[in-house]
ZAMARGU-4260 file (C-alpha; in steps of 0.2 Angstrom, whole numbers, plus 5000, padded with zeros to 4 digits):
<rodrens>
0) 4907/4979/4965 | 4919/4977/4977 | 4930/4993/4985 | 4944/4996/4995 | 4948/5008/5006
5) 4965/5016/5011 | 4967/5025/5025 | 4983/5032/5037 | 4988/5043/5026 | 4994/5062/5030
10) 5007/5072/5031 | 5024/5069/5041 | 5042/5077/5042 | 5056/5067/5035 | 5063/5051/5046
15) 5045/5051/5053 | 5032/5034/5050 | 5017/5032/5045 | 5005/5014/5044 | 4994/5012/5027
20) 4979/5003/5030 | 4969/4994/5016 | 4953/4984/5018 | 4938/4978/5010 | 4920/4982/5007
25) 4913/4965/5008 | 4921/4947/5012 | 4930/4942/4995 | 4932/4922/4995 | 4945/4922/4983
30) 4964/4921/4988 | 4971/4936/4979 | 4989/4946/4980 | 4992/4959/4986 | 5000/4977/4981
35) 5004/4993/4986 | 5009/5007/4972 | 5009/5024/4971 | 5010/5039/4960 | 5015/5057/4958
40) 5007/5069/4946 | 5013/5067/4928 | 5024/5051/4933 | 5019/5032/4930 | 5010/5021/4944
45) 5023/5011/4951 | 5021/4994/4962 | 5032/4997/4976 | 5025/4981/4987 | 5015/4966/4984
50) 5011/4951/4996 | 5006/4933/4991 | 4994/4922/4998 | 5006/4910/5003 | 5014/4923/5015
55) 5030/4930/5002 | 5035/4948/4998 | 5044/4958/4983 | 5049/4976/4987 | 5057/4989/4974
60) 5073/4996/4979 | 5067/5013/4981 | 5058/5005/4998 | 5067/4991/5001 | 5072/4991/5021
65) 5060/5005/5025 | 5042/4998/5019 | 5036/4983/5027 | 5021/4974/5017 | 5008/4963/5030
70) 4991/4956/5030 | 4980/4949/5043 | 4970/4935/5036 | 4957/4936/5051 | 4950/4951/5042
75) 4957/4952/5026 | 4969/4969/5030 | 4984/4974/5022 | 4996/4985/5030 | 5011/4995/5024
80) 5023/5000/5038 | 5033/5014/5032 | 5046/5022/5043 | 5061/5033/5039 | 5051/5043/5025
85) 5060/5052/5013 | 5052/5068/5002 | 5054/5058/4987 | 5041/5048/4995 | 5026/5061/4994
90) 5016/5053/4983 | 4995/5045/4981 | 4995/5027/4990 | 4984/5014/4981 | 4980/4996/4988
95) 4974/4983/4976 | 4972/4967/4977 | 4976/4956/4959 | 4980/4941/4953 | 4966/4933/4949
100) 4956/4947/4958 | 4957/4967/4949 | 4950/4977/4964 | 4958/4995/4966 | 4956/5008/4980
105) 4955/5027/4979 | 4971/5032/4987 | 4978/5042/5000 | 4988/5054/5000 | 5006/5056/5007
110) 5014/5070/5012 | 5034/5073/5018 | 5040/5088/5024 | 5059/5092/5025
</rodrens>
């Protein structure tokens, strides 16, 4: 079936930035939203982003005014630019794309140092 793949992940001191990447195995035809969540050990995934196909965003408050959702429909990638990271960040990044699609990634792993 269809896999995504997440990658820009790593470790980074706090205030620093780092750019998620997400992107697909094979061409998918359907027009499907899109979503970042992540998850710390022992906690609940959370959505923290998501991205229509019409072009419109929702954020969670946690990110809101640091994370900035994006995709490129030329080749179906979706970004997350995050920047002023917080420790409370660290966490395992998961890309999806949902509604009508259910297509998950791995994860990658994010790291922030004091």
């Amino acid at each position: 079936q269809v896999q995504l793949v997440e990658s820009g992940g790593g470790s980074v001191q706090a205030g620093g930035s780092l750019k998620l990447s997400c992107v697909e195995s094979e061409v998918i035809i359907k027009r499907c939203t899109k979503a970042w969540f992540r998850q710390v050990p022992g906690k609940e995934r959370e959505r923290i982003s998501l991205i229509r196909p019409d072009g419109t965003t929702n954020y969670e408050d946690s990110v809101k005014g640091r994370f900035t959702i994006s995709q490129e429909s030329a080749n179906n990638t979706m970004y997350l630019q995050m920047t002023n990271l917080k420790i409370e960040d660290t966490a395992r990044y998961y890309c999806a794309w949902l509604h009508p699609c259910n297509f998950w990634g791995q994860g990658t792993q994010v790291i922030v140092s004091p």
